[in-house]
C-alpha positions as CSV (number, residue, x, y, z in Angstrom):
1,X,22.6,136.5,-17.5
2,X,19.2,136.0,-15.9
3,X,17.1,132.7,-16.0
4,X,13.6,132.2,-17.5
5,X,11.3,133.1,-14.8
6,X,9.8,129.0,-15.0
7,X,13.6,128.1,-14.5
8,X,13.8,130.2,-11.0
9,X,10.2,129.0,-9.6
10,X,11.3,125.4,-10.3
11,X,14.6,125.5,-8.8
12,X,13.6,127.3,-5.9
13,X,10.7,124.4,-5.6
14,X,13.4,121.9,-5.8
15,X,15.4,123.5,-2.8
16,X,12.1,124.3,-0.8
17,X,11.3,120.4,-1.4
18,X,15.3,119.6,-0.3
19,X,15.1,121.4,2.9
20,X,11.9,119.8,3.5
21,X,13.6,116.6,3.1
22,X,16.1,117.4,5.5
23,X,13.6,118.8,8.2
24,X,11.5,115.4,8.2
25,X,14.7,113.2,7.9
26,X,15.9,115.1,11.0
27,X,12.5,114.9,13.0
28,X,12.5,111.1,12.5
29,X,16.1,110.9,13.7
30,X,14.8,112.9,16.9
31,X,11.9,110.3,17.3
32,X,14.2,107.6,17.0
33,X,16.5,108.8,19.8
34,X,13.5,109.3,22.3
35,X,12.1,106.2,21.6
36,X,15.8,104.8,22.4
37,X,16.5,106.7,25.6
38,X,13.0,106.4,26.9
39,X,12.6,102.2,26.3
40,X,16.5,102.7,28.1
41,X,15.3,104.4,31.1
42,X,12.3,101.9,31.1
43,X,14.8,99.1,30.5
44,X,17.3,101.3,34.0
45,X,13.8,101.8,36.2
46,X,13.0,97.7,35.5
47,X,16.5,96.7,36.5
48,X,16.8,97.9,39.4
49,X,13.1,97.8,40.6
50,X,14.1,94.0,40.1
């Protein structure tokens, strides 16, 4: 048994929106970790310039 054709479009925009979700949550994760290993290789380079 098929779905409406509104039902289909509107769970397919759900999971579209999901995986959306997940891309940005993972970019910002990715950000995060940068910023944390670069200010640690800034917080390395000032230690032992020091």
């Amino acid at each position: 048994m098929r779905s409406a054709p509104g039902e289909e479009r509107r769970r397919r925009a759900e999971e579209s929106a999901f995986r959306g979700g997940l891309v940005g949550i993972g970019l910002v994760a990715l950000a995060t970790l940068a910023l944390a290993a670069a200010g640690a290789l800034i917080a390395l380079i000032v230690a032992l310039a020091f």
